[in-house]
N, C-alpha and C positions, 0 to 999 in steps of 0.2 A: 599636671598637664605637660604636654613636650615641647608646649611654647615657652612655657616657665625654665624650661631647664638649659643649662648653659652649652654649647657643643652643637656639633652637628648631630644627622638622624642616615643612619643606613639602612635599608633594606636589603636583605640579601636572601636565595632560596635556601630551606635547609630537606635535606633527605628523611624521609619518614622513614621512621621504623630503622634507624642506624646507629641506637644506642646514644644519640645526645641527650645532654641532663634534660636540656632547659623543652625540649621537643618531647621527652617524654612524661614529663609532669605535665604540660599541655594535653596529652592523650590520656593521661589517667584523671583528668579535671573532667575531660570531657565523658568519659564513659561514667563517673561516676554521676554526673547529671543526667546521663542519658537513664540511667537505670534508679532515678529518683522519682519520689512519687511527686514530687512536685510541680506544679504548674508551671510553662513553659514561658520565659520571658519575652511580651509584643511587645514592642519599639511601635508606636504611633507618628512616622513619619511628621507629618503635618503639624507634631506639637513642639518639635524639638529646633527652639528659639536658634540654638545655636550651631548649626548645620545651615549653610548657608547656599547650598548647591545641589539639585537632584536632580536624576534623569529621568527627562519625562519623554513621554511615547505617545503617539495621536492624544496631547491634549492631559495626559495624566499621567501621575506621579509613578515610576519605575519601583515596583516593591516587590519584583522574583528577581531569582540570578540572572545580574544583568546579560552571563554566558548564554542561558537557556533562551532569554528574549532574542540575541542576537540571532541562535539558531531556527528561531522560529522564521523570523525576519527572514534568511537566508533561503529558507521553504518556500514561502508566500512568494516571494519573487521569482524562483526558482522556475516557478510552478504558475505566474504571470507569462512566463518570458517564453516557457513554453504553449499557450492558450493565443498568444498574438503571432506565433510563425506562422507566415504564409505555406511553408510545405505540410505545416501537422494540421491547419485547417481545410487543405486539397485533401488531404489520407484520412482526417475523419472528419464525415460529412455532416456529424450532427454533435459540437465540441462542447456543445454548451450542457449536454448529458453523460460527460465524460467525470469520474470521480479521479481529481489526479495524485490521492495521497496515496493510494493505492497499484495506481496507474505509475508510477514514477517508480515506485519501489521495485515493480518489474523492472523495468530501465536501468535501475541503480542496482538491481541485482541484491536488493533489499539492504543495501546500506545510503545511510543517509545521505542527503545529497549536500550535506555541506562537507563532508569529510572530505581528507584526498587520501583516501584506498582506494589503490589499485596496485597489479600487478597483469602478467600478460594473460592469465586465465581472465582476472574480471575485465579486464578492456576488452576483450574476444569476445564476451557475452553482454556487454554493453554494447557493442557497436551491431552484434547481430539483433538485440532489442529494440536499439533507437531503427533499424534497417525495418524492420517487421512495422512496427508502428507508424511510419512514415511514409511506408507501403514502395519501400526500394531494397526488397532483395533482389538477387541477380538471377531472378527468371527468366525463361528464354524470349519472352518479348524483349526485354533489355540490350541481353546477350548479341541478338540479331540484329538489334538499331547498332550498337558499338561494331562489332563484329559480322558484317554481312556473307564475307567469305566463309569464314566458320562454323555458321551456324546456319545451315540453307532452309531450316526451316522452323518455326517459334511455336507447333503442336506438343501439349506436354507427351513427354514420354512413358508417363503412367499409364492413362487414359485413352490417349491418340486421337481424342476427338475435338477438343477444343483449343484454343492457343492460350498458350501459359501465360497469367500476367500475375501480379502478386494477390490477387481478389480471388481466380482460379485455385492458387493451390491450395488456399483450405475450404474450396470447395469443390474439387474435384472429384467426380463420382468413383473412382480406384480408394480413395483415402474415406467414404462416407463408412464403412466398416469398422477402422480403427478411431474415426469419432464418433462414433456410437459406442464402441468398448469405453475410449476415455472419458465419455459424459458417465454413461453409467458408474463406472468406477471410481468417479466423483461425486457424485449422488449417493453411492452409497456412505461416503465419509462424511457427508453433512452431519450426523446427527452425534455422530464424535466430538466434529466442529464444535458443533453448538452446546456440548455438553461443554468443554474446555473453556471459551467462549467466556458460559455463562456464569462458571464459577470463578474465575478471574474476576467476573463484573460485581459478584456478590463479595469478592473479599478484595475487593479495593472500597466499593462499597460500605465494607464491615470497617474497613481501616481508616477512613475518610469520619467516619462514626467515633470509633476511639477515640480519636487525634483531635474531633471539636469539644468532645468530653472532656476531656483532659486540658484545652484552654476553658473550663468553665461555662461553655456555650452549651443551652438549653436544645436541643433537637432532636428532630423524632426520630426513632430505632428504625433502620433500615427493614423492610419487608423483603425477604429473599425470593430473587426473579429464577423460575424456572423453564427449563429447556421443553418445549413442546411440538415434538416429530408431527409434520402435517395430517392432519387425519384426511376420511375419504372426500368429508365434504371442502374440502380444501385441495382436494385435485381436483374435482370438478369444478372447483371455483377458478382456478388458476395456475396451481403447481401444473398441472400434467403440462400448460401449456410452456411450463420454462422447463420439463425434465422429459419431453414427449419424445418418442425416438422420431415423431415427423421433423420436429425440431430441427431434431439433429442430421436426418437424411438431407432435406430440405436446405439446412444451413441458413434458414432464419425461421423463427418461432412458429408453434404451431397454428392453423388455421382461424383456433378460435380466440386469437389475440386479433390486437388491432391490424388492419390492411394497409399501414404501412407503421410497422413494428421502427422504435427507434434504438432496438440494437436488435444483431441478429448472433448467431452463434460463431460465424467466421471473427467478430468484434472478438468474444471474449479469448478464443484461439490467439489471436494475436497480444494480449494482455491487457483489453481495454477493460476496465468496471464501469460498467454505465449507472448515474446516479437511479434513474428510471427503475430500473432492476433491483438497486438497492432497496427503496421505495416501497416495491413489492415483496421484495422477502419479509422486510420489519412487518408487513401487513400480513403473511402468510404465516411466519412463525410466531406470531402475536409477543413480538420480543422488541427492547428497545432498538434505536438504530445501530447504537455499538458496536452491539452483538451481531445484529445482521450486519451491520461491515467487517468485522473482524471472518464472520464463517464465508460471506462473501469474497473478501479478500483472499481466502485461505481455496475458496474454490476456484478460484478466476487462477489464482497461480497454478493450482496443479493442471487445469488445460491446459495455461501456456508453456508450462514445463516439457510435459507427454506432447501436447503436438508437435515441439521443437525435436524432441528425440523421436517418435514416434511417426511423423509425418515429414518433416523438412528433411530432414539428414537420411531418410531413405530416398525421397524424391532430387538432393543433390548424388547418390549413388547410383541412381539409374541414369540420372545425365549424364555424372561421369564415364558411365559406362557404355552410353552410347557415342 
């Protein structure tokens, strides 16, 4: 033991992979166990008398990297703190249908939100994300309250018929053309999605199987979940009403949904996932929820992606240009 021994005790970093003896017999210990058939050694927290100290979490004993709890931790709150703003409950009206793991990752530009990456591309598309979502681009209602001289009049420039505000421009009848190409054009990659999706699901699934095997734990052999593209009765039932090009004209769901729909299409344009939506795909692709959030996820961004390029950055070029 190191209490028994006489001296002090230093810790110090050492470099991997740099040719030290004592760091490299450590790496060849370790791969030689890793590629042993042997059974993996469990440490049973709870029995070990002489350990005197552990971190515990709501109530119970801390037994993953304490790094990864932190990270999670750092999510959760993250992702509180955004659900109690008074400006992100004015910009979406119904918060409590919003999915924010999803939701954020547009914001973060799909890095994590406890990192600190950045540079001046990702701050540029961070700040016009959190701008969208908040419902504060600088559309010409805006423009005109700041700047009255300037801007003598807040009708979009696309359209000419109604006054800009940030709810107008992804629904403004000039742009119902290019989102009907981006829905469809995303419609059509669902079934990609979901093949991707599902085989990911199946071989973590397969891996999660091995790895209790190999602690000696008794458990059933995973059944492999597969992908199943919506048949007809399943557009009649509901697909058509989330992929209908009324939908999409319209800029919220089609007629034969509820009469007052709690997301509409201008929502996912902007990068909201509504949990509602999710709901309904796991129930349309008769697929667990993972998978419908994962193909979900994957479709919610390529809107927000295309109507960014596709819809904003031409409607600030005809402003500029007038």
């Amino acid at each position: 033991m190191v209490e028994s021994r006489p001296g002090g005790v230093e810790v110090v970093w050492i470099k991997g992979h740099s040719n030290i003896h004592g760091n490299e017999l450590a790496d060849q210990a370790a791969k030689v166990a890793a590629q042993s058939g042997s059974v993996p050694w469990m440490v049973d927290l709870t029995q070990q008398t002489d350990i005197t100290t552990f971190a515990h979490c709501y109530g119970g004993i801390v037994e993953i990297d304490l790094r990864q709890l932190l990270k999670q931790q750092s999510t959760i709150r993250h992702h509180q703190a955004w659900t109690s703003q008074r400006r992100v409950k004015r910009a979406i009206p119904d918060i409590d249908d919003v999915e924010w793991n999803s939701t954020l990752a547009y914001v973060h530009d799909r890095h994590a939100v406890f990192t600190f990456y950045s540079n001046s591309k990702d701050s540029h598309q961070r700040t016009h994300h959190i701008k969208k979502l908040h419902g504060m681009l600088p559309t010409l209602n805006s423009m005109q309250a700041r700047k009255p001289n300037l801007y003598p009049t807040c009708v979009c420039r696309r359209c000419e018929l109604e006054k800009e505000d940030n709810d107008h421009v992804w629904k403004c009848p000039s742009a119902a053309e290019t989102t009907t190409e981006i829905w469809k054009e995303a419609m059509g990659k669902i079934n990609e999605w979901g093949v991707q999706a599902t085989n990911s699901y199946n071989a973590a699934r397969k891996r999660e199987y091995k790895r209790a095997v190999d602690r000696g734990r008794q458990v059933p052999r995973p059944v492999p979940i597969h992908w199943w593209p919506p048949s007809d009765a399943d557009h009649v039932r509901g697909f058509s009403s989330i992929g209908g090009a009324r939908a999409v004209h319209s800029g919220s769901p089609a007629p034969d949904r509820d009469e007052k729909p709690m997301w509409n299409v201008s929502d996912l344009l902007r990068g909201i996932t509504p949990l509602s939506m999710l709901t309904e795909w796991s129930a349309v692709f008769r697929t667990p929820m993972s998978i419908a959030k994962t193909v979900l996820h994957k479709f919610v961004g390529y809107l927000e992606a295309q109507a960014s390029e596709l819809i904003w950055k031409p409607r600030c070029s005809a402003t500029i240009a007038w």
